[in-house]
MARLO-132054 format. One line per 5 residues: their letters; for each residue x, z, y of C-alpha. Coordinates in nm, 2 decimals, padded with zeros to 4 digits. Example, Ala and Ser with C-alpha at 12.3 -4.5 7.8 and 13.67 -1.06 7.14 Angstrom:
AS) 01.23:00.78:-00.45 ~ 01.37:00.71:-00.11
//
This chain:
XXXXX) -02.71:00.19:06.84 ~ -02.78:00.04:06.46 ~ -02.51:-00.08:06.27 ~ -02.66:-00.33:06.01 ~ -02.42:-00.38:05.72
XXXXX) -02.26:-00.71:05.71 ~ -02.29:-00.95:05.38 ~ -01.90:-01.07:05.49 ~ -01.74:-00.70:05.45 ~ -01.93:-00.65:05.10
XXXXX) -01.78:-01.01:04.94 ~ -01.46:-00.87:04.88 ~ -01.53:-00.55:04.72 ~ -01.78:-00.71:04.48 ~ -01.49:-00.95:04.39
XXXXX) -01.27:-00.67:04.32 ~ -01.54:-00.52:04.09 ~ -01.58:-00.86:03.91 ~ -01.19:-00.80:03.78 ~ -01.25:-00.44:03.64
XXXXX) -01.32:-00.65:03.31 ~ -00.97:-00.69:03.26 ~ -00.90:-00.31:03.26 ~ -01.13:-00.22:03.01 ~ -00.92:-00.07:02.72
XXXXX) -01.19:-00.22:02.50 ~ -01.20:-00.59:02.63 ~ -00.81:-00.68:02.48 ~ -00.80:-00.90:02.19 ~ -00.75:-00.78:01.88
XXXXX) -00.83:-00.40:02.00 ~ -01.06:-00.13:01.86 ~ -01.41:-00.15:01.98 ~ -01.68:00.12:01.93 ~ -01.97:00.01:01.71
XXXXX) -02.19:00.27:01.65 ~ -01.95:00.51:01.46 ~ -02.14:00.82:01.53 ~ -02.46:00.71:01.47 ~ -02.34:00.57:01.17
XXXXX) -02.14:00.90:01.06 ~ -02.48:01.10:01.18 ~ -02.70:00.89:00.94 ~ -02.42:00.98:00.62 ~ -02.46:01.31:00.67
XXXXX) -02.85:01.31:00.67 ~ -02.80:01.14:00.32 ~ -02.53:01.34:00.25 ~ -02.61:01.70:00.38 ~ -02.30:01.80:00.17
XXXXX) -02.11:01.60:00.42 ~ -02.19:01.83:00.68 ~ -01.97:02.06:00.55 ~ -01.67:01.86:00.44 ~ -01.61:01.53:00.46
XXXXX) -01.47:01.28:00.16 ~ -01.11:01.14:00.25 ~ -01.05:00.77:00.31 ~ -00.98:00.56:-00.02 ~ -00.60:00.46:00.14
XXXXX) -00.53:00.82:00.26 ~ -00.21:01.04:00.08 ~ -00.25:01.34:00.08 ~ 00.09:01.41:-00.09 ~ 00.25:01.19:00.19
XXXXX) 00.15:01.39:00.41 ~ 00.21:01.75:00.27 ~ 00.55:01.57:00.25 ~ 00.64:01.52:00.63 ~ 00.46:01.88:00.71
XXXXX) 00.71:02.03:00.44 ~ 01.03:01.83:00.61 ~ 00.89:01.95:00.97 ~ 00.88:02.30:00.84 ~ 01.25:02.25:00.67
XXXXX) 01.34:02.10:01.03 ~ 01.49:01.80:00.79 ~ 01.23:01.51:00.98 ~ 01.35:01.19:00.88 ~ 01.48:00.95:01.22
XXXXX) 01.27:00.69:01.32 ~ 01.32:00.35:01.26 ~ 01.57:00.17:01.52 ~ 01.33:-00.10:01.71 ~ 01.62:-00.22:01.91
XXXXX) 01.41:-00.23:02.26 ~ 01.54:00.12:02.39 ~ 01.76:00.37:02.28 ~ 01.66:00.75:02.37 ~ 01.92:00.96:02.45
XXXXX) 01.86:01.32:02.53 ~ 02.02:01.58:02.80 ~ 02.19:01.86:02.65 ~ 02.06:02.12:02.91 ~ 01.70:01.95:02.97
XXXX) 01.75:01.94:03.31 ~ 01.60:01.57:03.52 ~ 01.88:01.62:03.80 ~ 01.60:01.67:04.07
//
């Protein structure tokens, strides 16, 4: 005995493919989107051979910011983030979860 696949049973799964748009991390408004990064990184360094070897920071990058929180990490002095008001964290003094 054949069983021939009916056109009825595959409707719904191809409907339920048709919504994967909306998953896409990429599809949101106002998101990051790739476009052509690497190739366009690739074709710098081919100009650039020096580039290969180390790159050339971004024009609004600090490095002295930076070196600044590394510093306070290391001096365990990390300044608090800012309070957003939409939860407060609280921590458990012996790290247990109660499970």
């Amino acid at each position: 005995m054949r069983i021939r696949p009916n056109g009825l049973l595959l409707l719904p799964v191809l409907a339920g493919l048709a919504g994967c748009h909306a998953l896409d991390p990429y599809a949101g408004e106002g998101r990051w989107r790739p476009a052509g990064v690497n190739e366009q990184n690739l074709a710098v360094m081919l100009v650039h051979p020096e580039e290969r070897i180390q790159g050339t920071g971004g024009g609004g990058a600090a490095g002295t910011t930076a070196a600044a929180a590394i510093e306070r990490l290391r001096a365990d002095k990390v300044k608090p983030l800012p309070d957003s008001g939409l939860a407060r964290i609280v921590t458990v003094p012996n790290g247990s979860s109660g499970n």
